[in-house]
Biotite code that builds the C-alpha atoms (Angstrom):
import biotite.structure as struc

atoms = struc.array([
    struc.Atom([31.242, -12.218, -32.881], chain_id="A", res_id=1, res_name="UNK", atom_name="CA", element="C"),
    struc.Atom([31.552, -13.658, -29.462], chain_id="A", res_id=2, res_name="UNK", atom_name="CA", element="C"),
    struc.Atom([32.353, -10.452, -27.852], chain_id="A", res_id=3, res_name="UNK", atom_name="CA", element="C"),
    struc.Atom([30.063, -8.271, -29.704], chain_id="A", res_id=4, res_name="UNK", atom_name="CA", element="C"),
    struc.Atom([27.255, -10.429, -28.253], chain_id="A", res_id=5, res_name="UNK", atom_name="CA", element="C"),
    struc.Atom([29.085, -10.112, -24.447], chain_id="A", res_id=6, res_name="UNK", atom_name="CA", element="C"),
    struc.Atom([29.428, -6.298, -24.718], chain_id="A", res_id=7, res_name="UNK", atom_name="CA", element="C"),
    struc.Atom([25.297, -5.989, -26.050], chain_id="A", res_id=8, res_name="UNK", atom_name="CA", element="C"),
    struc.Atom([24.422, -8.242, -23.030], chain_id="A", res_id=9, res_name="UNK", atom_name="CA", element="C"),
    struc.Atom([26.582, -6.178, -20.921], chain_id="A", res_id=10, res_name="UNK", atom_name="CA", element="C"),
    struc.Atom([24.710, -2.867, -22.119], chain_id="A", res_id=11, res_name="UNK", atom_name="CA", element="C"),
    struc.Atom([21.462, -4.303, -21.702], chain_id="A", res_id=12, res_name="UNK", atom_name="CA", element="C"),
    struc.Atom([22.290, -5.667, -18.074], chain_id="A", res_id=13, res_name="UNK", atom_name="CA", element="C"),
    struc.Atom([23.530, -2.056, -17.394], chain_id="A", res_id=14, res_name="UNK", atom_name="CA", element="C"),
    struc.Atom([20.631, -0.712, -18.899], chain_id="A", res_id=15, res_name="UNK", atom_name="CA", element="C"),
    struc.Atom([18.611, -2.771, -16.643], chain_id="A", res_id=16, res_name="UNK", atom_name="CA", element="C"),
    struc.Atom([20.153, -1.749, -13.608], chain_id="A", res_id=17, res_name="UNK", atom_name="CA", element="C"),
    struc.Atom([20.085, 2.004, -14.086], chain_id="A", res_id=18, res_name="UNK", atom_name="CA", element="C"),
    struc.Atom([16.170, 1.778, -14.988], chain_id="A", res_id=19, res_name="UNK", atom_name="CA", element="C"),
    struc.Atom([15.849, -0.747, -11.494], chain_id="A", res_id=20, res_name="UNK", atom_name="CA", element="C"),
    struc.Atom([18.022, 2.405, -9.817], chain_id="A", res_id=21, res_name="UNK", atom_name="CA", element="C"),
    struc.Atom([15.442, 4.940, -10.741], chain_id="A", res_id=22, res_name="UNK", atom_name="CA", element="C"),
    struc.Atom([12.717, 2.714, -9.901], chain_id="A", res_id=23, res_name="UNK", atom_name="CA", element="C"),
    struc.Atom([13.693, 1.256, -6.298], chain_id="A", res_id=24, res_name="UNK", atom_name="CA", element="C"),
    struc.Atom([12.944, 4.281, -4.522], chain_id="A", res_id=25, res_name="UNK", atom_name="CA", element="C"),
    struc.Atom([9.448, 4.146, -5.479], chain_id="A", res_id=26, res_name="UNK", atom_name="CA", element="C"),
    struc.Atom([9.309, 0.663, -5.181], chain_id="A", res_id=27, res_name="UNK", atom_name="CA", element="C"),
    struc.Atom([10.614, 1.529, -1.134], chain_id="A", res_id=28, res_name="UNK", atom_name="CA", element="C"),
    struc.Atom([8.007, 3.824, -1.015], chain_id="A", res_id=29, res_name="UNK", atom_name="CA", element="C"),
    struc.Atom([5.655, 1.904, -2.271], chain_id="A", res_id=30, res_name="UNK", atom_name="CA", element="C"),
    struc.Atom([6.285, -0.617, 0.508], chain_id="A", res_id=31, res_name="UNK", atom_name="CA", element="C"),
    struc.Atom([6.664, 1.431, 3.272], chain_id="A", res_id=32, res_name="UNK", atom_name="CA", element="C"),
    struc.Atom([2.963, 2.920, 2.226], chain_id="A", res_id=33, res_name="UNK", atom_name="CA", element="C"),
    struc.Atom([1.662, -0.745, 2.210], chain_id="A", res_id=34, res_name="UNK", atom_name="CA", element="C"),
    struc.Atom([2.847, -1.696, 5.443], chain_id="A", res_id=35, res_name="UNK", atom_name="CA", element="C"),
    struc.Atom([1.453, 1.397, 7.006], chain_id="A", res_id=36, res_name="UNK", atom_name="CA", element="C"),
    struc.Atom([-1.940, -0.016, 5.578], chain_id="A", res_id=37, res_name="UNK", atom_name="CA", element="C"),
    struc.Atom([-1.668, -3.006, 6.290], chain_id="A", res_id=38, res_name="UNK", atom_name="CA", element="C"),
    struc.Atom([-1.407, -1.921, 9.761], chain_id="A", res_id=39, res_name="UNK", atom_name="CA", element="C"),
    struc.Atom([-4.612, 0.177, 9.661], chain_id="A", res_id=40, res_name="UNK", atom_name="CA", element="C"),
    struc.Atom([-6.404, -2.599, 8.147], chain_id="A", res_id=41, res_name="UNK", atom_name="CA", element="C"),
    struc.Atom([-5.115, -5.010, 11.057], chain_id="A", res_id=42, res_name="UNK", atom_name="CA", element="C"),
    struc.Atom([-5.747, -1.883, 13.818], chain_id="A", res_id=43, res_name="UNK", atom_name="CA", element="C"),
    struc.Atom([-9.386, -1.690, 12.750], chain_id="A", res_id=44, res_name="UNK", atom_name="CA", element="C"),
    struc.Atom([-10.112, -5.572, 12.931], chain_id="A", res_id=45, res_name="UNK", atom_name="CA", element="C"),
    struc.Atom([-8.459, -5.653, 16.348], chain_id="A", res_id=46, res_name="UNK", atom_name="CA", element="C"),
    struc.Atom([-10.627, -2.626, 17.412], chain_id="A", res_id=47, res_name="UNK", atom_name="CA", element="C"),
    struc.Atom([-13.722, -4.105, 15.238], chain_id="A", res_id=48, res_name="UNK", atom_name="CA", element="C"),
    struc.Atom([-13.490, -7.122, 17.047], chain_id="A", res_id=49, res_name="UNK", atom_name="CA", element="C"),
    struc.Atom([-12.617, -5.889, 20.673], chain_id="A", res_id=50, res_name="UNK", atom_name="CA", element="C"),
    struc.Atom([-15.434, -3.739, 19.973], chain_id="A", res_id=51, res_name="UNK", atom_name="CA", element="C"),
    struc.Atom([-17.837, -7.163, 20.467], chain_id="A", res_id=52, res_name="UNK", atom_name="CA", element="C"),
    struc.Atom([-16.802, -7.011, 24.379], chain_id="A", res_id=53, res_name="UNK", atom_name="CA", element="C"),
    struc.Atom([-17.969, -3.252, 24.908], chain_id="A", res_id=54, res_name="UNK", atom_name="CA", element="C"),
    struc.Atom([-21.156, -3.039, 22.917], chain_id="A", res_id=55, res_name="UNK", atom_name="CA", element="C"),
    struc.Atom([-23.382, -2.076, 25.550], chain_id="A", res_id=56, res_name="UNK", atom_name="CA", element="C"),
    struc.Atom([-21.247, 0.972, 25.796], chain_id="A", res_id=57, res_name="UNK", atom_name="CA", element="C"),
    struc.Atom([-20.343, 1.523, 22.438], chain_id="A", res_id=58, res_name="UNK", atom_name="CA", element="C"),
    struc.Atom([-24.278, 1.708, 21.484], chain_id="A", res_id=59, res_name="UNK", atom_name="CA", element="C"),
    struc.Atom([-25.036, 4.523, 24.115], chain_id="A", res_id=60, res_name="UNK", atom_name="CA", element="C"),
    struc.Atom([-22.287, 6.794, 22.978], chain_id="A", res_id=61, res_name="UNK", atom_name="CA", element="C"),
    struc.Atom([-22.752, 9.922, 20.372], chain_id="A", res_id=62, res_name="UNK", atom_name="CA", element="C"),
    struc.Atom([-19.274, 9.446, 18.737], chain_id="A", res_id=63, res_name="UNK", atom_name="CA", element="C"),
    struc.Atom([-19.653, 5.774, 17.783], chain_id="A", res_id=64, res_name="UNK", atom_name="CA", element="C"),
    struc.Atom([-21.193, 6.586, 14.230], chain_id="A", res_id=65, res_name="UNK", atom_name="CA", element="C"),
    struc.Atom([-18.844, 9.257, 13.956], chain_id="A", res_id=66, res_name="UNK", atom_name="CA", element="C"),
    struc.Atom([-15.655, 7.092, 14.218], chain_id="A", res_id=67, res_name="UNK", atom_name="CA", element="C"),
    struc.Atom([-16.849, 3.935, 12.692], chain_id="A", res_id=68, res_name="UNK", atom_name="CA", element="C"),
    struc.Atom([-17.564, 6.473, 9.272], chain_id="A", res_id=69, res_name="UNK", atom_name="CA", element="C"),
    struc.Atom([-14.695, 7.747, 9.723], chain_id="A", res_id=70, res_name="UNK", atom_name="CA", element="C"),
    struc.Atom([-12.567, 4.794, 9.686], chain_id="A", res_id=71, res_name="UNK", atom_name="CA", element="C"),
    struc.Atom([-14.883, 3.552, 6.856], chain_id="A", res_id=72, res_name="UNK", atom_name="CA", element="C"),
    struc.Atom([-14.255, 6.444, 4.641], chain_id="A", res_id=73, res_name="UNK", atom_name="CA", element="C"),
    struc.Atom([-10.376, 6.778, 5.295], chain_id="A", res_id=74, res_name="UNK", atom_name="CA", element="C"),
    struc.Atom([-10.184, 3.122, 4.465], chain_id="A", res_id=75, res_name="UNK", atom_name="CA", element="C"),
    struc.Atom([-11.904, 3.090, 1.176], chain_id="A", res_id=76, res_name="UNK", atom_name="CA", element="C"),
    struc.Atom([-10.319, 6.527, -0.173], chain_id="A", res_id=77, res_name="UNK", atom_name="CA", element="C"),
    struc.Atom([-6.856, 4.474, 0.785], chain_id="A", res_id=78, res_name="UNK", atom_name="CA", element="C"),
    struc.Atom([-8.206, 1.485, -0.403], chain_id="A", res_id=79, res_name="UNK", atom_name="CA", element="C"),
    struc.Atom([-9.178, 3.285, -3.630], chain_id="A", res_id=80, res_name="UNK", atom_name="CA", element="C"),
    struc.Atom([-5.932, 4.863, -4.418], chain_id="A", res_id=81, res_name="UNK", atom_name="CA", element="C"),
    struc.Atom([-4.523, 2.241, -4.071], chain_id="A", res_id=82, res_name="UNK", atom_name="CA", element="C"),
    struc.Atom([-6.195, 0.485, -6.765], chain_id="A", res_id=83, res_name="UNK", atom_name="CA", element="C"),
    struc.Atom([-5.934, 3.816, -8.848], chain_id="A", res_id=84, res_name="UNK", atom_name="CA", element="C"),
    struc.Atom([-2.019, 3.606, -8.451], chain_id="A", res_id=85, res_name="UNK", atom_name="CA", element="C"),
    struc.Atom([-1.943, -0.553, -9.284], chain_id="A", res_id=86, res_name="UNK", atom_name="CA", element="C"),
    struc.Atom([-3.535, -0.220, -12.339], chain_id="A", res_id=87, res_name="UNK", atom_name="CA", element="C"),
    struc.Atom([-1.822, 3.123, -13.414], chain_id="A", res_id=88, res_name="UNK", atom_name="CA", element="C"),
    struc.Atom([0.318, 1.968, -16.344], chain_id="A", res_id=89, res_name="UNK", atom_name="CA", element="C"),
    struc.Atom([4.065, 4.418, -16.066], chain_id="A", res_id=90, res_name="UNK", atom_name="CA", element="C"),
    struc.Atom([5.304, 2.731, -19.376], chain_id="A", res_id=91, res_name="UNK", atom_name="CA", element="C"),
])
């Protein structure tokens, strides 16, 4: 009875371990895409920031609106998705 009970716990550990196999590499991925975020997120609060030292020549310039939308936009379709993907249920 004993070792019927090892060799099921045995299956189910393998089991385990081949579904955490198929899963790593997204979880990798997953990761990789966070800390490239991350880093945008930290990139545009340096720049946001910085940005309080040169307004007097950020106000005068045409592409000011254009960037700052731009960064806005990227961030919240990133943002967004990632949400999207968080709540996405692969069960």
């Amino acid at each position: 009875m004993a070792e019927a009970a090892k060799a099921q716990k045995d299956h189910q550990l393998q089991d385990l371990l081949t579904r955490y196999g198929r899963v790593a590499p997204t979880i990798r991925r997953n990761v990789c895409a966070l800390c490239v975020f991350e880093s945008w997120n930290l990139f545009v609060i340096l720049i946001s920031l910085a940005g309080f030292a040169h307004t007097h020549r950020l106000i005068g310039s045409w592409w000011t609106s254009r960037v700052l939308w731009c960064i806005a936009v990227i961030t919240v379709i990133v943002t967004g998705y990632g949400v999207v993907v968080w709540l996405r249920s692969d069960d």
